[in-house]
MARGUVEX-320856 format. One record per residue (C-alpha): residue number from 1; residue in three letters; x, y, z. Coordinates in pm, 1 decimal. Each point is the difference from the previous one (the first is absolute). Layout:
MARGUVEX-320856
{r NUM 'Ala' {X Y Z}}
...
end
This chain:
MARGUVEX-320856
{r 1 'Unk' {-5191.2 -20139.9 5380.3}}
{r 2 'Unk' {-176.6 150.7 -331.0}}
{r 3 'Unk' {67.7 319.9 121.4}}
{r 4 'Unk' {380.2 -105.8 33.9}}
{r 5 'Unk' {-1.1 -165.2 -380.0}}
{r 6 'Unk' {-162.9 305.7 -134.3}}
{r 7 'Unk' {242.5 208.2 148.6}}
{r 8 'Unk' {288.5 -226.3 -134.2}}
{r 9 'Unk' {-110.4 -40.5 -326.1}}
{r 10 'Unk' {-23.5 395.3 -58.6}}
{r 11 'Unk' {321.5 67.1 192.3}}
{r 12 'Unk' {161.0 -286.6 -232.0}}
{r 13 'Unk' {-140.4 168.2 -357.5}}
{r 14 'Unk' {153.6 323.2 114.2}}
{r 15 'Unk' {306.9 -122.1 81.7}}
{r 16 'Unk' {46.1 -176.3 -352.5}}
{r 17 'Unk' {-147.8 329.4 -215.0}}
{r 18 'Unk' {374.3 146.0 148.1}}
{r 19 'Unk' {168.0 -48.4 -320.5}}
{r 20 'Unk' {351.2 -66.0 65.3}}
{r 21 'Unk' {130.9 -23.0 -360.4}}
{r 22 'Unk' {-136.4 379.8 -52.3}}
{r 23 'Unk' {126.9 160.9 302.2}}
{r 24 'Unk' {330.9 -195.3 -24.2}}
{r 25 'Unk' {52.4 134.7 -331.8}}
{r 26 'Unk' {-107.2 347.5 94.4}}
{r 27 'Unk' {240.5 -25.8 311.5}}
{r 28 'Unk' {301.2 -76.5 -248.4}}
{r 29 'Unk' {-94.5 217.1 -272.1}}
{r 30 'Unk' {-123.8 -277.9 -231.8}}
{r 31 'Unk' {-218.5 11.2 -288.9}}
{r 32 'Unk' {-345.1 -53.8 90.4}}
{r 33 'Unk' {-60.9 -401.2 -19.9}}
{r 34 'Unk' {-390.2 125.2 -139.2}}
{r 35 'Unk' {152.7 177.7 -289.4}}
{r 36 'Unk' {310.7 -202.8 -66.6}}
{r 37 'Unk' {126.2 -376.6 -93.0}}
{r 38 'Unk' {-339.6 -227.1 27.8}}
{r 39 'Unk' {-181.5 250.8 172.7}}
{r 40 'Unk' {-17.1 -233.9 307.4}}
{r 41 'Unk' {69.2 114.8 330.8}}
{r 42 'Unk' {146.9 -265.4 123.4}}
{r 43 'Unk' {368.1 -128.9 137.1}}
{r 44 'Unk' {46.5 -133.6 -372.3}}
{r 45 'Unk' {-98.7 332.0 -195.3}}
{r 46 'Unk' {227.2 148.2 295.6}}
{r 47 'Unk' {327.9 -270.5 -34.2}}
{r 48 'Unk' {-64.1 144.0 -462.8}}
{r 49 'Unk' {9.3 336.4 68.2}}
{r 50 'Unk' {194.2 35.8 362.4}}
{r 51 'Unk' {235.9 -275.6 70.4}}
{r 52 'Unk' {13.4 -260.4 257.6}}
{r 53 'Unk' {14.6 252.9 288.4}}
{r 54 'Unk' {-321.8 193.3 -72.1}}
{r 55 'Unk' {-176.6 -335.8 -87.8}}
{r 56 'Unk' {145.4 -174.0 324.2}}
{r 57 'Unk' {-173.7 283.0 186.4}}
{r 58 'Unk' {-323.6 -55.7 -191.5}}
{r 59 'Unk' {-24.1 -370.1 69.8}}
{r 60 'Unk' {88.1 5.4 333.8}}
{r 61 'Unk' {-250.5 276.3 72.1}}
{r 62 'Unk' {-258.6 -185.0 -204.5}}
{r 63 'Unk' {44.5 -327.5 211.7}}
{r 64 'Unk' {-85.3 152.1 309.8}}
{r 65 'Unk' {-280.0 160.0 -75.5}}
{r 66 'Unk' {-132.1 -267.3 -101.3}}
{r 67 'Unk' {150.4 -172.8 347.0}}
{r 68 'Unk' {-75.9 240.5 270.3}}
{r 69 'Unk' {-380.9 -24.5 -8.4}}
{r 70 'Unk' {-11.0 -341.3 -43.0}}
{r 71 'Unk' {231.2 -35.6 314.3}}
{r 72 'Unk' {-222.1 233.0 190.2}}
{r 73 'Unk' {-306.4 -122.3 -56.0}}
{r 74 'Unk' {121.2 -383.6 104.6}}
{r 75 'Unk' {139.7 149.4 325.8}}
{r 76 'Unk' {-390.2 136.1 83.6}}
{r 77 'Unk' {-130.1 -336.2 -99.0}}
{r 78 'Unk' {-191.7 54.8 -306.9}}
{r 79 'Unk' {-109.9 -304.1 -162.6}}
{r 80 'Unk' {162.3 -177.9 -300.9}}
{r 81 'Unk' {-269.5 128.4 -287.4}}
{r 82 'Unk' {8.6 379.7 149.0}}
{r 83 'Unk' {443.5 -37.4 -5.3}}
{r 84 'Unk' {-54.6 -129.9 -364.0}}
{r 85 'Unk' {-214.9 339.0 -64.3}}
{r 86 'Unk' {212.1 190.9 176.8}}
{r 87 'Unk' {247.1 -79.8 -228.0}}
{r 88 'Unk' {-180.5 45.4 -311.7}}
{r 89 'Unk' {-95.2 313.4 112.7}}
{r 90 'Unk' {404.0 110.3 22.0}}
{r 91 'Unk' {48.2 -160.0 -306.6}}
{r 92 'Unk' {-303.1 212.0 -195.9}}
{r 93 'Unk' {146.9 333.1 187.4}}
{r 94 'Unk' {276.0 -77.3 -169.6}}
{r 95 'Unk' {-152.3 -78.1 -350.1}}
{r 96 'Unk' {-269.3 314.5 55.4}}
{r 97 'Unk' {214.4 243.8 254.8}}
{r 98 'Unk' {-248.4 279.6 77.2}}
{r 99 'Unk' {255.1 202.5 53.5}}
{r 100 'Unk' {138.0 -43.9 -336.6}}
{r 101 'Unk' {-330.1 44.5 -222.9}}
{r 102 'Unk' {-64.3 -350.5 8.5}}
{r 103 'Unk' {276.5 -111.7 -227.8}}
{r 104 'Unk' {280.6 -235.8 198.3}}
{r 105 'Unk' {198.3 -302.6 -81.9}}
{r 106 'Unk' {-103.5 -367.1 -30.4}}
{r 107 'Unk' {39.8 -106.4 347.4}}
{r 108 'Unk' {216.5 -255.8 7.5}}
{r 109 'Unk' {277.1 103.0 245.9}}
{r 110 'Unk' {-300.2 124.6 232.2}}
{r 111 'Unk' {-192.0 -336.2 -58.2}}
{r 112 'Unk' {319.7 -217.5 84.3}}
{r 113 'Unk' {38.8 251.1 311.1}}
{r 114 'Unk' {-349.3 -119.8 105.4}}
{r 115 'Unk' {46.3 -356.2 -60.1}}
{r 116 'Unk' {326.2 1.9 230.4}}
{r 117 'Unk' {-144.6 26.4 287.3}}
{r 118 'Unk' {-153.6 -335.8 -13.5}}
{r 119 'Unk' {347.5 -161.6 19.5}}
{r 120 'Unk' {340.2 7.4 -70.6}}
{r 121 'Unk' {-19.1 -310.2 -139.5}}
{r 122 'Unk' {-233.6 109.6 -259.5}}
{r 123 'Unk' {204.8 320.4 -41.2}}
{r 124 'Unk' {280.8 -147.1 -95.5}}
{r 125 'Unk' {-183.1 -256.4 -215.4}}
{r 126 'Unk' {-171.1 263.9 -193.8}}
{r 127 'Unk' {353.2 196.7 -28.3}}
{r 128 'Unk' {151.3 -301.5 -132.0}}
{r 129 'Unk' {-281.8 -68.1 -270.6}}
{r 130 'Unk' {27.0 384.5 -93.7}}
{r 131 'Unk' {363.3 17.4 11.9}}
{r 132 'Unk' {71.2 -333.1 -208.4}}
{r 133 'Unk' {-287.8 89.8 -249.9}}
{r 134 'Unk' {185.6 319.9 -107.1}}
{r 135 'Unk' {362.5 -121.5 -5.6}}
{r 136 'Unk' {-133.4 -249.5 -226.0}}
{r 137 'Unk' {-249.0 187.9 -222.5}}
{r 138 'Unk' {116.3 363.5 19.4}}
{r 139 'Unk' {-312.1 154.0 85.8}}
{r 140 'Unk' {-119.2 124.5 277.7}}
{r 141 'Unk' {-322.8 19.1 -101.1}}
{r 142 'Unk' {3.1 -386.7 -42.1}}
{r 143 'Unk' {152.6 -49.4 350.3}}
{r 144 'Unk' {-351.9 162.4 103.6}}
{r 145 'Unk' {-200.9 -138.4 -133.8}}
{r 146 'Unk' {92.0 -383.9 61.6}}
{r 147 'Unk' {77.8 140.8 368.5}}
{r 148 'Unk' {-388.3 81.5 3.4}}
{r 149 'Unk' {-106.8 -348.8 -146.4}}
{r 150 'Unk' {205.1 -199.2 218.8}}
{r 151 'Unk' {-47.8 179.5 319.5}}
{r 152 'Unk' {-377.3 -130.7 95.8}}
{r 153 'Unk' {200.5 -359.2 -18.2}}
{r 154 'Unk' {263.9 138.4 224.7}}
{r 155 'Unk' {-261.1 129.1 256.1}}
{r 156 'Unk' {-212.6 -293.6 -12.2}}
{r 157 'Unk' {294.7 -257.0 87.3}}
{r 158 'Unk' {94.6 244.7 280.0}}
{r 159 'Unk' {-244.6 165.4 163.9}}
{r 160 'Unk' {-349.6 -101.1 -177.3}}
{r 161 'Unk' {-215.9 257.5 196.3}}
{r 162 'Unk' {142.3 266.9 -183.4}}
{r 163 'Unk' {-29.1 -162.3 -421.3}}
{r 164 'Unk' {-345.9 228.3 -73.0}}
{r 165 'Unk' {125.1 349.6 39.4}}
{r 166 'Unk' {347.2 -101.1 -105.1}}
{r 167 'Unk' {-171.0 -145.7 -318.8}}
{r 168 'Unk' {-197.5 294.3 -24.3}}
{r 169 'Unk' {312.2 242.7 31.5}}
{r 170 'Unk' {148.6 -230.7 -254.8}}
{r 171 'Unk' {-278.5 62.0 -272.5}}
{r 172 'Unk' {56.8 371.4 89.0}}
{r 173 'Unk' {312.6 -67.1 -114.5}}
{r 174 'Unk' {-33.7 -138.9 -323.6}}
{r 175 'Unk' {-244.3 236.4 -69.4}}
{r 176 'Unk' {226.0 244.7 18.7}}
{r 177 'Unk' {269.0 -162.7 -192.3}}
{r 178 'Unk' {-239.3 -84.6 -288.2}}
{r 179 'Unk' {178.8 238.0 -273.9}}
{r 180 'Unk' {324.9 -212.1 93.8}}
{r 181 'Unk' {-168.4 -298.1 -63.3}}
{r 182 'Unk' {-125.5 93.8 -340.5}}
{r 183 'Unk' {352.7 172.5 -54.9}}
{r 184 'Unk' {207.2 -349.1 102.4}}
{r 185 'Unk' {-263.5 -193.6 -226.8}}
{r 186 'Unk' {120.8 200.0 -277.5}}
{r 187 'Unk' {344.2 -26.6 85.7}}
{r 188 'Unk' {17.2 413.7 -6.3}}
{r 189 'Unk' {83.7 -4.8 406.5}}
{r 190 'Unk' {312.9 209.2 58.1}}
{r 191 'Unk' {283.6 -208.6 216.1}}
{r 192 'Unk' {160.9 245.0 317.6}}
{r 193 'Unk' {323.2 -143.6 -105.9}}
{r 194 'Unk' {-59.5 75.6 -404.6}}
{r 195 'Unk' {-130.8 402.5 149.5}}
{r 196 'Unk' {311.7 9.4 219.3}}
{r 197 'Unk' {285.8 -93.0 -253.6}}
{r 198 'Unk' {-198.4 234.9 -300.4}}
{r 199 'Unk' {-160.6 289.3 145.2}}
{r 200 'Unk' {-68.7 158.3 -312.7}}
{r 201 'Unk' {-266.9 -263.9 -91.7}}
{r 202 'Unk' {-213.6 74.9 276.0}}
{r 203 'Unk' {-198.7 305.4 -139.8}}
end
């Protein structure tokens, strides 16, 4: 069974160091999401600088890579702690792609894509809390973020077995995000909506 959670947890890191949002955007001729808009690649950088299709495509792709190796490794039976670092391991592929130098996104398309798994319950808990979070805020970054905080919660109240490595994808998380924390405490976070209706302010 180790053998089978090693296995899964290295198969799972290289399927998140695919970076979506840079092949996407090389696909349809896009700037390079590295070099341009936040410097992210991610499905928000990718919605800036592409439009909705290209960043569709991103966060779809981005989801189930996060998804499949979670999936897999449940149907061989690995335990609850070795799915949660199965996850985290897509999830830092994604953040560190060794394919890409080491330089990804933040993870949080992946992460949720790893999470799913666990329920659709949760899923579509933790796409409600992201989903009303940003309609209400204007950030995405902010949708994130509380998405992270509240999702051990979530977990626990559903399936408790799995609130450690969700918790510890969670800190991963906020790690990640903590320039847009310091940015939102400042009030100098740029809204998608604000970036989509003046484009020139971006730069």
């Amino acid at each position: 069974m180790s053998a089978i959670a090693l296995g899964m947890i290295i198969f799972a890191y290289l399927c998140g160091s695919v970076s979506s949002a840079i092949l996407v955007c090389k696909l349809a001729r896009l700037p390079d999401p590295r070099q341009h808009g936040s410097g992210n690649p991610g499905a928000t950088n990718v919605l800036r600088i592409g439009g909705k299709a290209a960043a569709a495509a991103v966060l779809i792709f981005d989801v189930l890579k996060g998804m499949l190796p979670v999936w897999l490794a449940y149907s061989l039976g690995v335990s609850p702690i070795w799915l949660g670092l199965t996850a985290i391991a897509a999830c830092l592929g994604h953040i560190y792609p060794v394919f890409f130098r080491f330089k990804g996104g933040k993870g949080v398309a992946t992460a949720f894509g790893a999470i799913a798994p666990i329920g659709w319950d949760l899923t579509g808990l933790m796409t409600g809390t992201w989903l009303l979070t940003v309609l209400l805020s204007g950030y995405s970054s902010l949708g994130a973020i509380v998405s992270a905080l509240v999702a051990p919660f979530y977990v626990w109240w559903f399936k408790p077995q799995f609130t450690f490595p969700v918790s510890m994808l969670s800190c991963l998380i906020l790690l990640r995000h903590h320039d847009n924390i310091q940015r939102l405490w400042r009030g100098q976070e740029s809204k998608i909506w604000k970036r989509k209706k003046t484009p020139r302010q971006d730069d």
